[in-house]
N, C-alpha and C positions, 0 to 999 in steps of 0.2 A: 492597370492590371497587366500581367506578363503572362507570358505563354503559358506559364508554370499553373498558374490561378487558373487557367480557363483547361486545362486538364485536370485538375482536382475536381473541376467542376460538375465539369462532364463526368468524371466516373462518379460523382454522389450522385448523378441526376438518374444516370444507369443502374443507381443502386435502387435508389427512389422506385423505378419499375420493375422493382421485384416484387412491388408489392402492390402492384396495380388490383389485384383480382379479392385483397383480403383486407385492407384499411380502411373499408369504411365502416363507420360514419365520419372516418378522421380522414386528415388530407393522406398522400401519398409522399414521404421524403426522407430522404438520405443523406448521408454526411461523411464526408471524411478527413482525415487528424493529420494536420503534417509537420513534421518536424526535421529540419535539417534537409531538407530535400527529398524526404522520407517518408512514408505514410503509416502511422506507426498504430491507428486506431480507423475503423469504418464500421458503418451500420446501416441499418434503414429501419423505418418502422413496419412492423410487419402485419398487425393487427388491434386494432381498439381493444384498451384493457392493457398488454404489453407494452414493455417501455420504447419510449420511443427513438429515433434515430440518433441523436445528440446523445443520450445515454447509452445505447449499443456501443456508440464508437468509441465514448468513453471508457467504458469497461472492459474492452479491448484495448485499449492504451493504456490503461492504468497509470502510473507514475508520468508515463512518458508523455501525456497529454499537457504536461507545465510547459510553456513558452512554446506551444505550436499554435496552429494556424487553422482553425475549423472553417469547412467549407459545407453549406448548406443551402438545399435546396430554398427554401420556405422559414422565414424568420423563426428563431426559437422561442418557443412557447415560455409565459412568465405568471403562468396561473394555475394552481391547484383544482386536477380534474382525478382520472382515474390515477394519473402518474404525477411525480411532482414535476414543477419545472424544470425546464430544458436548459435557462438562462441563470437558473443558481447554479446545477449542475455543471457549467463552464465555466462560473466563477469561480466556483469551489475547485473545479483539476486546474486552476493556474494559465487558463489557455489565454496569449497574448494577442491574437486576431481572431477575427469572426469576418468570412465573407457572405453573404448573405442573397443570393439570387433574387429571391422577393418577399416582399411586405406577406404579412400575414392578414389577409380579409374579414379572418374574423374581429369583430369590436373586442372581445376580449384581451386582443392582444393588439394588433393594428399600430405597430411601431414601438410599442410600449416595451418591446422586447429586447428591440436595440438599442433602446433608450438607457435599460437599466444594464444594459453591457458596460455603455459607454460609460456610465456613472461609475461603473467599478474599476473603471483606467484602461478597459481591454478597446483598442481598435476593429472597427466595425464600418465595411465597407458594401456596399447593397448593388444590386442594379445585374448583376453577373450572370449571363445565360437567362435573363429573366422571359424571355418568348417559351424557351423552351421548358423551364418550369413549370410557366403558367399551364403549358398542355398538356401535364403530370395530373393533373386537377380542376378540371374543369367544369364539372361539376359541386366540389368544394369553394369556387369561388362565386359562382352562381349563386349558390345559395346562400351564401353570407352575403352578396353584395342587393341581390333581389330579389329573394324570399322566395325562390321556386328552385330546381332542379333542373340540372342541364339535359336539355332532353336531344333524342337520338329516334330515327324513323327509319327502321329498316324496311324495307322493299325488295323484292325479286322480281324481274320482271326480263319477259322476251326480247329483243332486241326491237322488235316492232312496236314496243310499250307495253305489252300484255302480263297478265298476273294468273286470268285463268281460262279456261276456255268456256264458252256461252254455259258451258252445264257446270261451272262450279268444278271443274277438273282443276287441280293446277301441283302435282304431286307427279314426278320434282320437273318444276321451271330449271333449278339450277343443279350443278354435280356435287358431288362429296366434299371437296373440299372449298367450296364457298358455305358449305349445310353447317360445315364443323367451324369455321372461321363465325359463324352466325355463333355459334356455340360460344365462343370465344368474347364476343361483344357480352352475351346474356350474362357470362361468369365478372364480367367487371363492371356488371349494369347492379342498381340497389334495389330497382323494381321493374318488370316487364308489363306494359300495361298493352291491354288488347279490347276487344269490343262484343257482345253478347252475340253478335251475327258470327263471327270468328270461332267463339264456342260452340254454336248450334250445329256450323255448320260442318267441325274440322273436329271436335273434340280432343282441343289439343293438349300438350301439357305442360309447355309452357314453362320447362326448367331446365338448367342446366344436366347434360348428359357426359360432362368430362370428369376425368379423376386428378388429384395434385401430381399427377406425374406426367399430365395433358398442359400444365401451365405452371407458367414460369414464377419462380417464389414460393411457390404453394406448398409448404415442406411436406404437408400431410391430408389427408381427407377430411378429418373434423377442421380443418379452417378453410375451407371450402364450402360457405354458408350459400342457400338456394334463394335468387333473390325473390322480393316479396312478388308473388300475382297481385294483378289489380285487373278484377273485371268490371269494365263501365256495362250494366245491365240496367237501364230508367225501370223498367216493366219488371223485375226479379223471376226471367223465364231462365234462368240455368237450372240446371237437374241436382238436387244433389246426389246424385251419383256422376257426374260428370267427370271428367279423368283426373282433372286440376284441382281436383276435391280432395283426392284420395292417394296424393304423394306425399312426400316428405319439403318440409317449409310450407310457407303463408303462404293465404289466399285472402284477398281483401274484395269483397264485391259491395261495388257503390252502385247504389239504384236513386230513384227518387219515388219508387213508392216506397210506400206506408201499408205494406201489406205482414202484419204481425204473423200470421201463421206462413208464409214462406219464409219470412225473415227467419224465424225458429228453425225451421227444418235444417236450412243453412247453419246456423249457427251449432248444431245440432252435431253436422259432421267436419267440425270444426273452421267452418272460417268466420271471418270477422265483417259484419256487413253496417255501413254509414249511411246516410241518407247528405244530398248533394243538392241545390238546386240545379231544374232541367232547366236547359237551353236547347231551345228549339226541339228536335226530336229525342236528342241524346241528354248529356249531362256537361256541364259547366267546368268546361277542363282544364280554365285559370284556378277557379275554386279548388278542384280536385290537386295542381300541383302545389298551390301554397299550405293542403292539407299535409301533401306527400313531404313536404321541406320542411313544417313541424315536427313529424316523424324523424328527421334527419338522412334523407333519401337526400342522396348528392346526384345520381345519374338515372335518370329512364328510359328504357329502351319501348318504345311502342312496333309494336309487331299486331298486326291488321288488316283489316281491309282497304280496300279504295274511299269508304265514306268517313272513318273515324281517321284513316290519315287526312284526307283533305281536309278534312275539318280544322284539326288541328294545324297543318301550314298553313291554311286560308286564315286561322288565328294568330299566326305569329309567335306559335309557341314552340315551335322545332327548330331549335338551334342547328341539328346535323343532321341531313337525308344520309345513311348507306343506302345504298340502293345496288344489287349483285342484276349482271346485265348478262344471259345467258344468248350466248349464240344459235339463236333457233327463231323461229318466225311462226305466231300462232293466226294471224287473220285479221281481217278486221270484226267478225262477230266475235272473237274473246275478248273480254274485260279488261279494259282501264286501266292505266297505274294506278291515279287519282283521281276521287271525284269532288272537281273544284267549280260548285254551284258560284253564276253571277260572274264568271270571269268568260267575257264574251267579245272582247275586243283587246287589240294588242298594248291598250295602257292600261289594261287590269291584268297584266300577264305577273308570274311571279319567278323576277330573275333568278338564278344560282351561280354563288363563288362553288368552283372546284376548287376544294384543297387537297383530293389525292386521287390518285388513278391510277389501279395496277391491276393486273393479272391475279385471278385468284384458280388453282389449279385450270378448266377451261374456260372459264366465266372472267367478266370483266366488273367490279367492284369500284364505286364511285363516291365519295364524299362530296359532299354539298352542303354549301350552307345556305338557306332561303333569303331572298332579300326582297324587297320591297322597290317597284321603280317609284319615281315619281311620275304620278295619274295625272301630272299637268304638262309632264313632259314629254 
């Protein structure tokens, strides 16, 4: 690979995140055409239903796509879905290279794409920027490789750990612009899920509040979709009149009862309610995501309390903590980050890799990914 290749690459992968906020249920990827040292066709995919990146760039090449060099995020697709294939599409403009960042996760395709490149005489080279693709998608590859959804655990919290103060106060822990960057997670999340105490007690609503001229790609407002709620309610105590009832987009409330006449009222003012098996006090939140990955939910943002997130880290199912660290100091009688029952000595502790750490207007924003030590060591 030469210098040349890993800057082609890099601008498909920048292209690729134009469309972080509007591609799903599909991955996120981009492409560009080169010829002669030239780049004479680009695209990206910009939403499920439209065509996708390899065609964009095509049809901004036109003619001039014969004997150039496609450089793509995410192997070309070689199966009839809403759009035709990616990989006839390149056979057919004459293109003489394909480089190819990464394998495609889904079975559908799963090399089969380069396969049928190669069969047609085109060169096809893989492997290229592939860390940084793969984190174009990450929840797209999740869920082809594990039958769930890449989940995400946002938190706010005092610098002393706190979330709210002993009376349920916690409005605002953080400033404006950690509140809007919060915003920003939700618009490229597929579902926000939260917990019936969260409703009761906040009446929240739980949707995107930015416009396509807030984020990047977003040519317009109608593709700017509101990702789905998911309320975990076991007992079905939401109101319908509650706030998150009576917006614009889905509302999914999963309970484990069987109570027919709540269930109607619900359904009544429009949302769609499942039945889950209960675990322990709440509901079954491996169950709940292998529901959500049928639907074709690639990312979920869980936004909560202290008891439905520890739950879930304590289960292994939060692949990323954000977590927004506000400089201020609540006590030791305000609340918790997390509440992580049974971890009472330092080999039941639960490590975190930092993968990023910055500055969010006055607040400090933290990724983590949960790990697991070993209890023997």
């Amino acid at each position: 690979m030469t210098a040349d290749d890993y800057r082609y690459m890099a601008r498909a992968i920048r292209l690729a995140e134009q469309g972080l906020y509007t591609t799903h249920p599909n991955p996120r990827v981009g492409c560009v055409l080169v010829r002669d040292g030239e780049i004479v066709g680009e695209g990206f995919h910009r939403r499920a239903g439209e065509p996708h990146a390899e065609r964009n760039a095509l049809a901004e090449a036109g003619e001039r796509a014969r004997g150039a060099t496609a450089y793509v995020t995410l192997e070309p697709c070689c199966h009839h879905g809403r759009t035709p294939p990616c990989s006839d599409g390149l056979i057919e403009a004459g293109v003489a290279r394909v480089v190819v960042a990464m394998t495609d996760p889904n079975p559908r395709v799963a090399g089969q794409g380069m396969a049928q490149l190669e069969a047609a005489g085109i060169r096809v080279e893989q492997g290229l920027m592939r860390a940084q693709a793969e984190a174009l998608n990450p929840g797209f590859i999740v869920r082809m490789t594990r039958g769930r959804p890449y989940v995400r655990c946002k938190l706010a919290m005092s610098l002393d750990g706190r979330t709210a103060m002993a009376s349920g106060e916690s409005k605002w822990i953080t400033g404006p612009e950690a509140r809007r960057d919060v915003q920003r997670l939700r618009a490229r999340s597929d579902a926000i899920v939260t917990g019936i105490g969260t409703v009761l007690a906040d009446d929240p609503s739980m949707n995107v509040r930015l416009t396509a001229a807030d984020l990047p790609g977003v040519a317009t407002d109608a593709y700017l979709l509101q990702p789905l709620r998911v309320v975990l309610d076991p007992d079905l105590q939401i109101s319908p009149s509650a706030r998150l009832l009576n917006l614009p987009g889905e509302t999914l409330i999963v309970t484990a009862s069987d109570d027919q006449e709540r269930c109607q009222a619900l359904q009544a003012v429009g949302a769609e309610v499942i039945r889950l098996p209960r675990a322990g006090l709440g509901i079954d939140l491996e169950a709940l995501l292998i529901q959500l990955a049928e639907r074709g939910i690639n990312e979920v943002l869980i936004e909560t309390g202290p008891t439905l997130a520890g739950a879930a880290v304590a289960a292994n199912l939060v692949d990323e903590l954000v977590i927004y660290a506000a400089p201020i100091l609540m006590g030791g009688d305000a609340r918790g980050l997390l509440h992580l029952p049974g971890v009472t000595e330092m080999k039941e502790r639960i490590d975190l890799q930092i993968l990023e750490l910055r500055s969010v207007g006055n607040d400090l924003r933290v990724r983590a990914r949960p790990k697991r030590i070993n209890r023997d060591g």
